[in-house]
PDB file with SEQRES, HELIX, SHEET and CRYST1 records, atoms N, CA, C and O in Angstrom:
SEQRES   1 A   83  UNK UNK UNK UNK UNK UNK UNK UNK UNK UNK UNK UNK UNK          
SEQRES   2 A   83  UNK UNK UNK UNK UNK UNK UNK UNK UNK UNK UNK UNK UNK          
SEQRES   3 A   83  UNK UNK UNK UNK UNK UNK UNK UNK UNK UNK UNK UNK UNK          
SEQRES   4 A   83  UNK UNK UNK UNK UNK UNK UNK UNK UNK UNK UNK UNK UNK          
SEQRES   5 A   83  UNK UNK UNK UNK UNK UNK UNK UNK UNK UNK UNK UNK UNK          
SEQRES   6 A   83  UNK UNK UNK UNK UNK UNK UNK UNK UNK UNK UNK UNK UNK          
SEQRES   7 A   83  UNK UNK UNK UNK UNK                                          
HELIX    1 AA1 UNK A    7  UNK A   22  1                                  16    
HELIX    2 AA2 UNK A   24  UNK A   27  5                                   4    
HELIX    3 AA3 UNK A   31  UNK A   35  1                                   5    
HELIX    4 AA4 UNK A   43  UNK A   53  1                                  11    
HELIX    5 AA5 UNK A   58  UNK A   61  1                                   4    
HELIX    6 AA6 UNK A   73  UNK A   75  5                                   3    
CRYST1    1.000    1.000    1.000  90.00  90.00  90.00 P 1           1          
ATOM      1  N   UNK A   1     171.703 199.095 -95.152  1.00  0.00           N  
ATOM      2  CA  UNK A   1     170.272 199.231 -95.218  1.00  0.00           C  
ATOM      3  C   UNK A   1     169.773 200.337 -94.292  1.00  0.00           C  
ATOM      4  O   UNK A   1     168.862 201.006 -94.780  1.00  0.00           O  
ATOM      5  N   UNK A   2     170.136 200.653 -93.158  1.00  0.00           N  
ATOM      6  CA  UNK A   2     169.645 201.514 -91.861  1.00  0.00           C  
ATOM      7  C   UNK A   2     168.627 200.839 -90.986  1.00  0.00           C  
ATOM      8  O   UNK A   2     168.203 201.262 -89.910  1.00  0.00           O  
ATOM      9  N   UNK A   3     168.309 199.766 -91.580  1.00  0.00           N  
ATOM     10  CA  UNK A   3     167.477 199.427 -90.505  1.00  0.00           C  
ATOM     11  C   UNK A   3     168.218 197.972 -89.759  1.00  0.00           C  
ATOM     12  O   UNK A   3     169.223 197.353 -90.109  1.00  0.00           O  
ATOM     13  N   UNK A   4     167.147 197.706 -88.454  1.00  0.00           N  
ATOM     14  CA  UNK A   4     167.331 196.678 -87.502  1.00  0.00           C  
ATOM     15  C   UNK A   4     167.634 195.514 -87.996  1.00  0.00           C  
ATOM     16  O   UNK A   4     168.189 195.792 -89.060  1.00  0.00           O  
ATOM     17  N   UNK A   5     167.609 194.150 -87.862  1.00  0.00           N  
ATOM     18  CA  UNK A   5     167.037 193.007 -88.243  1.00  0.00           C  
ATOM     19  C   UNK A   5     165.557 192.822 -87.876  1.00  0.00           C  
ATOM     20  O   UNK A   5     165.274 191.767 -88.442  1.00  0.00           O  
ATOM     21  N   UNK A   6     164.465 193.253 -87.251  1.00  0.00           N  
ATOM     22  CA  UNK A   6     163.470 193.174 -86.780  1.00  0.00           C  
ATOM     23  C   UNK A   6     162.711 194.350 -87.660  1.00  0.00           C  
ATOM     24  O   UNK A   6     161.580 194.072 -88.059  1.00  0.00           O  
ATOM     25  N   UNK A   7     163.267 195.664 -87.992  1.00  0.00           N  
ATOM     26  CA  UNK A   7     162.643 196.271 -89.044  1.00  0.00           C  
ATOM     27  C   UNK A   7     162.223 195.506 -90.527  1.00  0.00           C  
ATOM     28  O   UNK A   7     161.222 195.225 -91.186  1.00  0.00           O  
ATOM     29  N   UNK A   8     163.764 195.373 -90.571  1.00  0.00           N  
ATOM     30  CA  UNK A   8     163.623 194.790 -92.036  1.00  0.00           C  
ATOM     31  C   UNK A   8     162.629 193.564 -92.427  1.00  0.00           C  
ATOM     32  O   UNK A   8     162.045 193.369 -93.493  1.00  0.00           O  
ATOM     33  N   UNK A   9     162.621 192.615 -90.935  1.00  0.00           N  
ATOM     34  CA  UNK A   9     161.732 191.671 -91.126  1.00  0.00           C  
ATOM     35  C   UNK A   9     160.605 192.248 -91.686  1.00  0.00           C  
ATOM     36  O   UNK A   9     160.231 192.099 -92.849  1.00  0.00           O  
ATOM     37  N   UNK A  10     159.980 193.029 -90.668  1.00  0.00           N  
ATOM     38  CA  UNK A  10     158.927 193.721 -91.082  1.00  0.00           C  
ATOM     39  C   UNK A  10     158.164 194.180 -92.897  1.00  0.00           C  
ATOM     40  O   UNK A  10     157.263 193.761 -93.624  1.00  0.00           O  
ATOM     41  N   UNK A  11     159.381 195.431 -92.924  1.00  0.00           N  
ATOM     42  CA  UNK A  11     159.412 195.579 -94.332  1.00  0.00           C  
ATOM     43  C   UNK A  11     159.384 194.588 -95.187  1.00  0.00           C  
ATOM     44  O   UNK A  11     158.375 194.603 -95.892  1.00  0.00           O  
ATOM     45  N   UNK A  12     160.373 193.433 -95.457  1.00  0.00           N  
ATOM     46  CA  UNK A  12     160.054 192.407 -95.853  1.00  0.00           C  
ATOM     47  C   UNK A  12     158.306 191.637 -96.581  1.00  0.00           C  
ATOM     48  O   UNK A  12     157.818 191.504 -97.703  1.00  0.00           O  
ATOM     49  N   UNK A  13     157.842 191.275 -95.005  1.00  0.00           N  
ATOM     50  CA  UNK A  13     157.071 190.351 -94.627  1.00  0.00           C  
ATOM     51  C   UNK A  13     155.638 191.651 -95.357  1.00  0.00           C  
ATOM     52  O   UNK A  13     154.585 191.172 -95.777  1.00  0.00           O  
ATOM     53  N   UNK A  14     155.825 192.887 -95.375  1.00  0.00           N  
ATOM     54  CA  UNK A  14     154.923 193.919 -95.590  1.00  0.00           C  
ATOM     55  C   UNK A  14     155.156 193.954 -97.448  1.00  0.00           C  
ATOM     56  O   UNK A  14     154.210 193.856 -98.229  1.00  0.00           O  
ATOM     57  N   UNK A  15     156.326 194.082 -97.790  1.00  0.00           N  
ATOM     58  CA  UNK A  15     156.444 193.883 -99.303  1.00  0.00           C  
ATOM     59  C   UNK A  15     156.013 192.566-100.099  1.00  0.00           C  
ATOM     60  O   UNK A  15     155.802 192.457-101.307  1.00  0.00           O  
ATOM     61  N   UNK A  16     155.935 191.543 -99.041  1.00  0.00           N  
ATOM     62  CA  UNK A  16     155.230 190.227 -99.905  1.00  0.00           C  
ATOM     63  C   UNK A  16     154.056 190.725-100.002  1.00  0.00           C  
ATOM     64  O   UNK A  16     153.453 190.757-101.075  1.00  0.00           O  
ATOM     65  N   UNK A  17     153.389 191.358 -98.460  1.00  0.00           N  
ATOM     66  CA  UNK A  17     152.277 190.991 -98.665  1.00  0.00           C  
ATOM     67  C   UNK A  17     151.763 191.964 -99.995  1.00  0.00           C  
ATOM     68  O   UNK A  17     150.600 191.736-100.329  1.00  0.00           O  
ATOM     69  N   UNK A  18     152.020 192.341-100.282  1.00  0.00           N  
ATOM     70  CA  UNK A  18     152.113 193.919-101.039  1.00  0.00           C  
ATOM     71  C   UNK A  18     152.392 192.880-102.685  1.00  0.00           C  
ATOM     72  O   UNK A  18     151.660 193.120-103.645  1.00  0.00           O  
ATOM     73  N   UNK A  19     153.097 192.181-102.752  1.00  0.00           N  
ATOM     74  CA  UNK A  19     153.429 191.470-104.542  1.00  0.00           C  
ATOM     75  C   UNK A  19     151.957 190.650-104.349  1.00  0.00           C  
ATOM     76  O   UNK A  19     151.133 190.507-105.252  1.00  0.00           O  
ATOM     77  N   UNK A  20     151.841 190.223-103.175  1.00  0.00           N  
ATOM     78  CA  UNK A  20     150.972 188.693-103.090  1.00  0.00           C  
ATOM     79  C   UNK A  20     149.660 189.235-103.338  1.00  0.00           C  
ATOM     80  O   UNK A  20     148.899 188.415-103.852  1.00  0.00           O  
ATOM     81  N   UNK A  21     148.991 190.801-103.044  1.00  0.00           N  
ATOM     82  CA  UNK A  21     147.935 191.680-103.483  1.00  0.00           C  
ATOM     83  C   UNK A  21     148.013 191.783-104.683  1.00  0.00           C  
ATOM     84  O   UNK A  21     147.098 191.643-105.494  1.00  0.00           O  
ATOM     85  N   UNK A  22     149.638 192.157-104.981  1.00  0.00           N  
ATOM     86  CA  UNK A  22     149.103 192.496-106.908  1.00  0.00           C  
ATOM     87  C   UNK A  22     148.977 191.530-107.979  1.00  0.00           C  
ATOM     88  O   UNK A  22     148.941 191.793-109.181  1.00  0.00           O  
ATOM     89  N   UNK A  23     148.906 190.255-107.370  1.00  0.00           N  
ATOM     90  CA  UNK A  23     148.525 189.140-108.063  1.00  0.00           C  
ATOM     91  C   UNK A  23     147.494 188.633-108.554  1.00  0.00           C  
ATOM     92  O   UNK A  23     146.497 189.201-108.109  1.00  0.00           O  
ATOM     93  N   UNK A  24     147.213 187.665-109.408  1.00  0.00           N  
ATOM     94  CA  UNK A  24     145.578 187.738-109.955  1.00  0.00           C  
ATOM     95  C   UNK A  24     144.802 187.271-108.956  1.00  0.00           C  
ATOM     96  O   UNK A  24     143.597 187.484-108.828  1.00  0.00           O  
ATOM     97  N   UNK A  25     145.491 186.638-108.256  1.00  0.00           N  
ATOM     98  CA  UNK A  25     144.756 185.559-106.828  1.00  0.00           C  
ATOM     99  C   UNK A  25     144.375 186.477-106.189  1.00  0.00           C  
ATOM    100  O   UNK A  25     143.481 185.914-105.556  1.00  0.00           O  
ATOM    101  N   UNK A  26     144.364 187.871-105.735  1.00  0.00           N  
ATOM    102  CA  UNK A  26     143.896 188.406-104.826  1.00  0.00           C  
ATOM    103  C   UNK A  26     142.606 189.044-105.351  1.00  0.00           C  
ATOM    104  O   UNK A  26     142.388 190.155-104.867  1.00  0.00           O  
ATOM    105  N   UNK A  27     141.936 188.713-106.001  1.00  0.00           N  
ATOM    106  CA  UNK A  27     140.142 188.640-106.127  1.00  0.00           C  
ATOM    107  C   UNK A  27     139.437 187.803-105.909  1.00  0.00           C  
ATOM    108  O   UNK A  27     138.217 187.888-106.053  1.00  0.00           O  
ATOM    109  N   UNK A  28     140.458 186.132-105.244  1.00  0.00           N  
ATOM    110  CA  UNK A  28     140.143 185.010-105.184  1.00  0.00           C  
ATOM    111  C   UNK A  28     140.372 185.491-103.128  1.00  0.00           C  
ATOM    112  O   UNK A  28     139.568 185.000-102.336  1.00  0.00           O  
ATOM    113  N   UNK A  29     141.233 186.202-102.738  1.00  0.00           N  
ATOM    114  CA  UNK A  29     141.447 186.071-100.941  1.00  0.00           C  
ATOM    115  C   UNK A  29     141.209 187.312-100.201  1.00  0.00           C  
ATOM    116  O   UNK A  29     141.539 188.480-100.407  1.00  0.00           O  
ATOM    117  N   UNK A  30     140.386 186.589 -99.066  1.00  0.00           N  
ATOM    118  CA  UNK A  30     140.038 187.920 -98.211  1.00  0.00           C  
ATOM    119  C   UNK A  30     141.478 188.506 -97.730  1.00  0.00           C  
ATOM    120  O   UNK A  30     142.503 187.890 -98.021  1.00  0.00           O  
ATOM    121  N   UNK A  31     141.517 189.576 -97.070  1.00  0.00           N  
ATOM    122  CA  UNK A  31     142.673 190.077 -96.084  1.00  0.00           C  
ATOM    123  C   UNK A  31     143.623 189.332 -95.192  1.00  0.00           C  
ATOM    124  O   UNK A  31     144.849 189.329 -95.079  1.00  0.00           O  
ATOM    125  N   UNK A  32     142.407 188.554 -94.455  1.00  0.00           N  
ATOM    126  CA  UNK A  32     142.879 187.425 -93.970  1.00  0.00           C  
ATOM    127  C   UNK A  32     143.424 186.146 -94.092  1.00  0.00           C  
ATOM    128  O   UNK A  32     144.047 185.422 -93.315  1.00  0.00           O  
ATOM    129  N   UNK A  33     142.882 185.987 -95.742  1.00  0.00           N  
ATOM    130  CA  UNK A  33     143.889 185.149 -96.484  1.00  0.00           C  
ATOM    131  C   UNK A  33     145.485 185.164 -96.145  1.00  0.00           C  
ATOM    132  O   UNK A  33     146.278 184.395 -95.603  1.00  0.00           O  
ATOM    133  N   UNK A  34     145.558 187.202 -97.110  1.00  0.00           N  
ATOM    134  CA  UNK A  34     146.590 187.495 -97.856  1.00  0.00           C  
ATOM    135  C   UNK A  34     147.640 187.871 -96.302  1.00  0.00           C  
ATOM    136  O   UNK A  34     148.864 187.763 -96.378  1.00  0.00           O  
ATOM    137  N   UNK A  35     147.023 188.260 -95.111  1.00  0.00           N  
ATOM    138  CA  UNK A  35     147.894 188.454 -94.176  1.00  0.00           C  
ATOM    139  C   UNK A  35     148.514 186.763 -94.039  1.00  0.00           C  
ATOM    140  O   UNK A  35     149.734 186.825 -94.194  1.00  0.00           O  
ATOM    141  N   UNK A  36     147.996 185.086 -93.767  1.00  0.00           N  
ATOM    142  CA  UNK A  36     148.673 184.408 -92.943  1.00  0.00           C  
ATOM    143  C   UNK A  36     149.151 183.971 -94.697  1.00  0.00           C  
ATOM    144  O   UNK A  36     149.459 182.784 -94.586  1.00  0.00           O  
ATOM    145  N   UNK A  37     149.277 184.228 -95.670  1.00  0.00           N  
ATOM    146  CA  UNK A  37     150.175 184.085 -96.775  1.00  0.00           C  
ATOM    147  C   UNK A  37     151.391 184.756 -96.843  1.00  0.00           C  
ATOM    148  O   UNK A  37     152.489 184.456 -97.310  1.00  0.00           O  
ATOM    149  N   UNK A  38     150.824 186.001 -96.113  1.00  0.00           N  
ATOM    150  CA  UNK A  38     152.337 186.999 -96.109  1.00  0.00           C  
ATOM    151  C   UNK A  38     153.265 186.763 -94.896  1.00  0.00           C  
ATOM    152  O   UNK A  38     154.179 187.529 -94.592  1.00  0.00           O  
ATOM    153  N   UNK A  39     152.892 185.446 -94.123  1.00  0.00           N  
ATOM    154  CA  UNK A  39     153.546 185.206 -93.096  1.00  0.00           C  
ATOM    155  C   UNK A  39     153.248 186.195 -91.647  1.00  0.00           C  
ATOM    156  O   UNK A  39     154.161 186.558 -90.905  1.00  0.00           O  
ATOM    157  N   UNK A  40     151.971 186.490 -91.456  1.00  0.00           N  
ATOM    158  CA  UNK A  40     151.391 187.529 -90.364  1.00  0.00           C  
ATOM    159  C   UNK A  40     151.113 186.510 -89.444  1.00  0.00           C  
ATOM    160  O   UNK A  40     150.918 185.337 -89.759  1.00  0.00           O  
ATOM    161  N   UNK A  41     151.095 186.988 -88.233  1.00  0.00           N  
ATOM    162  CA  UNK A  41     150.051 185.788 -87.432  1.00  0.00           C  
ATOM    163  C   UNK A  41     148.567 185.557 -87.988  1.00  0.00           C  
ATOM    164  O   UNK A  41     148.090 184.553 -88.516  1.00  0.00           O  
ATOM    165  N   UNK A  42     147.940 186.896 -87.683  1.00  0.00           N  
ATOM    166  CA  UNK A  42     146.483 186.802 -88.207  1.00  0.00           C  
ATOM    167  C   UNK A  42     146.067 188.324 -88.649  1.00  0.00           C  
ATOM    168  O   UNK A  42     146.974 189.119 -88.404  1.00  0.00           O  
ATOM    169  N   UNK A  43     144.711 189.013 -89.343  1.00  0.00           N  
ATOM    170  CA  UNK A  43     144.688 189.978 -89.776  1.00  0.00           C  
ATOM    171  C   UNK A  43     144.750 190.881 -89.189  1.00  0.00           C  
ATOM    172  O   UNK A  43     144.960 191.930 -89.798  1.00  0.00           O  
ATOM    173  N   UNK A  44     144.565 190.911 -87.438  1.00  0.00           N  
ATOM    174  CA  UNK A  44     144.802 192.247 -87.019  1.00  0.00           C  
ATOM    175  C   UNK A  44     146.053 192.381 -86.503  1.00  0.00           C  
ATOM    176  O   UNK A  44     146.258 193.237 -85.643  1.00  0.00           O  
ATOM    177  N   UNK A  45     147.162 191.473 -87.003  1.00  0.00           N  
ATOM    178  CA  UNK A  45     148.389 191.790 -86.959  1.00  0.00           C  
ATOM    179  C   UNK A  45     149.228 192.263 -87.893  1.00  0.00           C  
ATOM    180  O   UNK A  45     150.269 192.909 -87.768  1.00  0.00           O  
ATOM    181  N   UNK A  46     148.724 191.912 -88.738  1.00  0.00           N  
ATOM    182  CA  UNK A  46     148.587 192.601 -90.413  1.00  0.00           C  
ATOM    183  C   UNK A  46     148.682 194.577 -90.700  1.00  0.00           C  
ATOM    184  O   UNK A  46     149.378 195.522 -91.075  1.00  0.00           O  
ATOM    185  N   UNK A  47     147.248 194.092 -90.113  1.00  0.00           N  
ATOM    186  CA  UNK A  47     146.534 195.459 -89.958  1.00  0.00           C  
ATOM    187  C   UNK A  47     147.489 196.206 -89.011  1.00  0.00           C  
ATOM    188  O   UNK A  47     148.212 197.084 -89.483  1.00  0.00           O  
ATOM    189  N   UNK A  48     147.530 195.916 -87.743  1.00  0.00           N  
ATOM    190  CA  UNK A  48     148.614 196.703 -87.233  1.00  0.00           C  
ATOM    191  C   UNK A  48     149.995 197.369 -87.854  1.00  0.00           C  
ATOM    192  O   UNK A  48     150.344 198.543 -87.978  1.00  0.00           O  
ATOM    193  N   UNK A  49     150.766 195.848 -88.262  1.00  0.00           N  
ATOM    194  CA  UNK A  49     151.898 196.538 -88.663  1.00  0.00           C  
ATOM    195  C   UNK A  49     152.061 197.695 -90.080  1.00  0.00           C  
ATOM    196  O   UNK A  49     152.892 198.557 -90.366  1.00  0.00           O  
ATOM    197  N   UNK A  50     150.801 197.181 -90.737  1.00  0.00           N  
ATOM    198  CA  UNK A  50     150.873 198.023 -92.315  1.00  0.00           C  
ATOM    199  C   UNK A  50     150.415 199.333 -91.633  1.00  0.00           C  
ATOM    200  O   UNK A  50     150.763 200.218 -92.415  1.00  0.00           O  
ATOM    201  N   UNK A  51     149.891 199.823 -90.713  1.00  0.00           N  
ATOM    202  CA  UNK A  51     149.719 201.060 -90.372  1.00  0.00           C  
ATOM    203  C   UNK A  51     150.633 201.378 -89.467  1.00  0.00           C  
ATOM    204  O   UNK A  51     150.747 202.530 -89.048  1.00  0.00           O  
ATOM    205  N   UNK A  52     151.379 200.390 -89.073  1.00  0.00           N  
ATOM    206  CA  UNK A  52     152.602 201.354 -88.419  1.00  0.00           C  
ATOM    207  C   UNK A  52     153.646 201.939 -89.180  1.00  0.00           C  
ATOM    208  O   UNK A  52     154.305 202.936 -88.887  1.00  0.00           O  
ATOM    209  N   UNK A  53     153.754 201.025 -90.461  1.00  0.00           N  
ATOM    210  CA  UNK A  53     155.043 201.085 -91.053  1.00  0.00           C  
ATOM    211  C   UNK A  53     154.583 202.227 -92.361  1.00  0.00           C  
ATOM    212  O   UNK A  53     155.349 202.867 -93.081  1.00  0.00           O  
ATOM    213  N   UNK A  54     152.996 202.216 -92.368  1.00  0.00           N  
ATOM    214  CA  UNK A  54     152.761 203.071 -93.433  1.00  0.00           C  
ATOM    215  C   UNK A  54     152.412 204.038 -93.141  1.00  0.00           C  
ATOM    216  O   UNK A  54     153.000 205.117 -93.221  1.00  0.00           O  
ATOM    217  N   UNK A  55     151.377 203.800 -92.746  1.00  0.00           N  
ATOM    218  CA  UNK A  55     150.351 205.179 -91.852  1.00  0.00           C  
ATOM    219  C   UNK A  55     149.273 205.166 -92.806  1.00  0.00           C  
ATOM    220  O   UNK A  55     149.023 206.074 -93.599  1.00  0.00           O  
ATOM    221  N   UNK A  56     148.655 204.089 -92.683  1.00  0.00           N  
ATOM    222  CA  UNK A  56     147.362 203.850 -93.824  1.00  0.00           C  
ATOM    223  C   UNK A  56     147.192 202.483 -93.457  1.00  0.00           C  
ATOM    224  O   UNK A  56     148.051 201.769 -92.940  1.00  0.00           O  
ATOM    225  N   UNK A  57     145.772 202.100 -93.826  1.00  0.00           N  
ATOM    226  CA  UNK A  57     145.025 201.220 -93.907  1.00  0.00           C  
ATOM    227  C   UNK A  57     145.213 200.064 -94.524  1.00  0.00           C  
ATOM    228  O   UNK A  57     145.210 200.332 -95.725  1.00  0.00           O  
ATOM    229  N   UNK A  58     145.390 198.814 -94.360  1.00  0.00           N  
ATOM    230  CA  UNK A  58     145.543 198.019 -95.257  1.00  0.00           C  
ATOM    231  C   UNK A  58     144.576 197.867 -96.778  1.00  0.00           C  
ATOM    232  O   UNK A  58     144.847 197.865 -97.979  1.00  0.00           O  
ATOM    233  N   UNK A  59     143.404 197.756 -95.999  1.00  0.00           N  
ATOM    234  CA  UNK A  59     142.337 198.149 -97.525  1.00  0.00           C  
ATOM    235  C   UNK A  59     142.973 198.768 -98.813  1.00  0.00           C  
ATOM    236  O   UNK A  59     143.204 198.238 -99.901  1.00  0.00           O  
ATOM    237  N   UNK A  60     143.256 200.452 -98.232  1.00  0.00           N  
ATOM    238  CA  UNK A  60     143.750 201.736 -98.836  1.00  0.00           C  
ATOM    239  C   UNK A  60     145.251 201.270 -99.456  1.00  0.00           C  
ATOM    240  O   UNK A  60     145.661 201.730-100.522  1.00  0.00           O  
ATOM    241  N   UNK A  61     146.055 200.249 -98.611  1.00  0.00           N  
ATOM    242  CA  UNK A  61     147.254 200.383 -99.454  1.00  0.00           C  
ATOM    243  C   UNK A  61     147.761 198.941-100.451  1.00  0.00           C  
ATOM    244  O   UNK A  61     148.648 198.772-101.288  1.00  0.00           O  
ATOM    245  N   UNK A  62     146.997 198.315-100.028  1.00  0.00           N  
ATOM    246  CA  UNK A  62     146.618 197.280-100.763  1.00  0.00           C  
ATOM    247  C   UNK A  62     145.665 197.441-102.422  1.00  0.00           C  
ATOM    248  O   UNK A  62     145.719 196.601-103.320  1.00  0.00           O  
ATOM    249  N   UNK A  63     144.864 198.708-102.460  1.00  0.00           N  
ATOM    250  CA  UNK A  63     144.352 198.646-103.847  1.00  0.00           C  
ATOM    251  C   UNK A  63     145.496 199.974-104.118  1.00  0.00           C  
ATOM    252  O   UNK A  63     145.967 199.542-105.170  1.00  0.00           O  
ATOM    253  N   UNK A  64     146.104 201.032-103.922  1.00  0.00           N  
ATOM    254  CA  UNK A  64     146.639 202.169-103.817  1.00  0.00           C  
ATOM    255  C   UNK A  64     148.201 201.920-104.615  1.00  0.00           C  
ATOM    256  O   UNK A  64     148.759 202.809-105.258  1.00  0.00           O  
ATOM    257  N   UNK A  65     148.562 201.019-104.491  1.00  0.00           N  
ATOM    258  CA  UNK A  65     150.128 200.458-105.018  1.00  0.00           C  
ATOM    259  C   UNK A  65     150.010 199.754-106.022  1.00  0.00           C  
ATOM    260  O   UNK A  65     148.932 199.166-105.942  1.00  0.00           O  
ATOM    261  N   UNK A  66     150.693 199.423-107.187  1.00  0.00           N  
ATOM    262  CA  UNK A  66     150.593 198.400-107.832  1.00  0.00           C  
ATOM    263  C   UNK A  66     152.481 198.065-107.772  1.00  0.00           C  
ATOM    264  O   UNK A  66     152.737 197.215-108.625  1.00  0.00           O  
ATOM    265  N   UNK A  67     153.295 198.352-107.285  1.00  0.00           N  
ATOM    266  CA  UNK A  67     154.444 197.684-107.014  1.00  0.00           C  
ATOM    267  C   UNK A  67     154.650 198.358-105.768  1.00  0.00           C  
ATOM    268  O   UNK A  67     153.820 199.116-105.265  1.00  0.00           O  
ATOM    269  N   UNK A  68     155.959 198.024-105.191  1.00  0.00           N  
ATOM    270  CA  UNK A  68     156.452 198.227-104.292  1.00  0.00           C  
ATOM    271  C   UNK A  68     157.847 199.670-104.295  1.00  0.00           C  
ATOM    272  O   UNK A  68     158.461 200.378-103.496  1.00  0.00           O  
ATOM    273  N   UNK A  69     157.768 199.497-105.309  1.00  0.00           N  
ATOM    274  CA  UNK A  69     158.726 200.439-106.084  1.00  0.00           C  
ATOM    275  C   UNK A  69     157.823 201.991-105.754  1.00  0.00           C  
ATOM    276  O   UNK A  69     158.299 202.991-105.217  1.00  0.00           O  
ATOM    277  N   UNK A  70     156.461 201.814-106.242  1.00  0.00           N  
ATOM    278  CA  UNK A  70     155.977 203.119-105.970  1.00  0.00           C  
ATOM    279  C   UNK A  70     155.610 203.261-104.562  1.00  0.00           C  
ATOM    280  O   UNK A  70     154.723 204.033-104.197  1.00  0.00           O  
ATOM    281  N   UNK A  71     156.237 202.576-103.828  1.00  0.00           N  
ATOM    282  CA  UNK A  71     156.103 202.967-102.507  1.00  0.00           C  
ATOM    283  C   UNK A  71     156.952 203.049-101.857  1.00  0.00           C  
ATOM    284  O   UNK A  71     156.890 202.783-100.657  1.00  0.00           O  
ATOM    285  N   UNK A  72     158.275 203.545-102.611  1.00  0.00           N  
ATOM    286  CA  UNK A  72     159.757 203.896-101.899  1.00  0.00           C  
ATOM    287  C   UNK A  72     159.688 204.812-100.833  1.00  0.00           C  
ATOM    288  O   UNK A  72     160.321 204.559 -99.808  1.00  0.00           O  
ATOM    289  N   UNK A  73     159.011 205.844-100.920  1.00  0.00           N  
ATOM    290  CA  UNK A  73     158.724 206.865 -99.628  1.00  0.00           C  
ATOM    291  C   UNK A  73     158.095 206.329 -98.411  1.00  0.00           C  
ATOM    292  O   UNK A  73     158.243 206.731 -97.257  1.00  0.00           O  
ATOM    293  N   UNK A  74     157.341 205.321 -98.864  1.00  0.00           N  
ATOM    294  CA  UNK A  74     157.034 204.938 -97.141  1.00  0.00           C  
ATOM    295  C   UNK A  74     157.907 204.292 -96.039  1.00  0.00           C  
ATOM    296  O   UNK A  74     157.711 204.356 -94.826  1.00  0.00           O  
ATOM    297  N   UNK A  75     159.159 203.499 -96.854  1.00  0.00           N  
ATOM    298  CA  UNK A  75     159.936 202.840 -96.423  1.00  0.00           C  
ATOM    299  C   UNK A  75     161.140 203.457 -95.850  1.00  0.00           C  
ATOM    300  O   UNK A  75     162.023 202.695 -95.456  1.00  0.00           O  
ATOM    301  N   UNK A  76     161.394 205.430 -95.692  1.00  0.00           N  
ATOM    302  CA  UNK A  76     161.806 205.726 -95.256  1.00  0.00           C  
ATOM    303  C   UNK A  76     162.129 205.505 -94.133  1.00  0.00           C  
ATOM    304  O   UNK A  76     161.124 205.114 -93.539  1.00  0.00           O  
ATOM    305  N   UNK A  77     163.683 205.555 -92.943  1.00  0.00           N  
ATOM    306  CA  UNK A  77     163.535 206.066 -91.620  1.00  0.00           C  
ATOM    307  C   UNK A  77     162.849 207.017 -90.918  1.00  0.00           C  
ATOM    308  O   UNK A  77     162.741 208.132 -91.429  1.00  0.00           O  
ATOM    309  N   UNK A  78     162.322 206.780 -89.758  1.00  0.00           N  
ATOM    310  CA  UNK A  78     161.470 207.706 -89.133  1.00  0.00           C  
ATOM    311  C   UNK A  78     160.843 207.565 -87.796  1.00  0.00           C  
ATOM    312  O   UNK A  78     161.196 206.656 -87.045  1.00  0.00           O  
ATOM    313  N   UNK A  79     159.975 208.380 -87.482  1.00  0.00           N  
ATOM    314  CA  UNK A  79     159.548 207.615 -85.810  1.00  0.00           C  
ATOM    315  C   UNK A  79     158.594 206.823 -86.094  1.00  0.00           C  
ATOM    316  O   UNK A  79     158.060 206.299 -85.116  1.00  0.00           O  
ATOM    317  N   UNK A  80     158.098 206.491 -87.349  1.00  0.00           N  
ATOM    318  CA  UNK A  80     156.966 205.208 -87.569  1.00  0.00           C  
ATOM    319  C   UNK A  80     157.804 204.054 -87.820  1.00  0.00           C  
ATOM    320  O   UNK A  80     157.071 203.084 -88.013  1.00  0.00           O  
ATOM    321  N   UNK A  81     159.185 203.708 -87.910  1.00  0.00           N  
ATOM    322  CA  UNK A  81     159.941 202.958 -87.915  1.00  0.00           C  
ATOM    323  C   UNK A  81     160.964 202.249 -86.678  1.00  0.00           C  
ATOM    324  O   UNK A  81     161.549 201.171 -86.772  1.00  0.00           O  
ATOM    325  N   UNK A  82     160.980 203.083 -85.650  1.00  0.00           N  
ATOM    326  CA  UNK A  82     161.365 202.704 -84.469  1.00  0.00           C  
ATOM    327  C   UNK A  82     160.623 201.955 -83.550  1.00  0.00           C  
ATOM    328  O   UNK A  82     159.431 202.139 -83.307  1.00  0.00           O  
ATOM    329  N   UNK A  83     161.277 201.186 -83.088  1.00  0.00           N  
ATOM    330  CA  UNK A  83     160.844 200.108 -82.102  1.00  0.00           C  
ATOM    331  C   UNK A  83     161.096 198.688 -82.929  1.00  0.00           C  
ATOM    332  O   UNK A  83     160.838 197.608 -82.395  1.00  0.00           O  
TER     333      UNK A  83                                                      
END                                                                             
């Protein structure tokens, strides 16, 4: 894979939240829903990590994707991936 066990969590826990948006339910949940569904603590932990790992907004990448597939480039290695 190239990454950590603590990356991948990440990625992971960032790709649910990412299926769990493109679902019909998400016109039914705020952000804050869809972050402690995606297993986040709360939304500005959410918010944090989707802009670390993306470099964008949750708002923005949450309507911006409709799979995860078209977002193979973000999931690159890099210095937004370390730590």
């Amino acid at each position: 894979m190239g990454y950590g066990p603590k990356i991948f969590q990440r990625v992971i826990r960032l790709q649910r939240l990412i299926e769990l948006s493109a679902s019909e339910a998400r016109a039914e949940r705020g952000l804050a829903a869809l972050a402690h569904a995606a297993g986040y603590a709360d939304q500005a932990h959410m918010s944090r990590e989707v802009r670390e790992l993306t470099g964008t907004a949750p708002s923005l990448l949450l309507t911006g994707f409709g799979s995860t597939l078209a977002m193979s480039d973000l999931f690159k290695t890099g210095d937004a991936l370390k730590g």
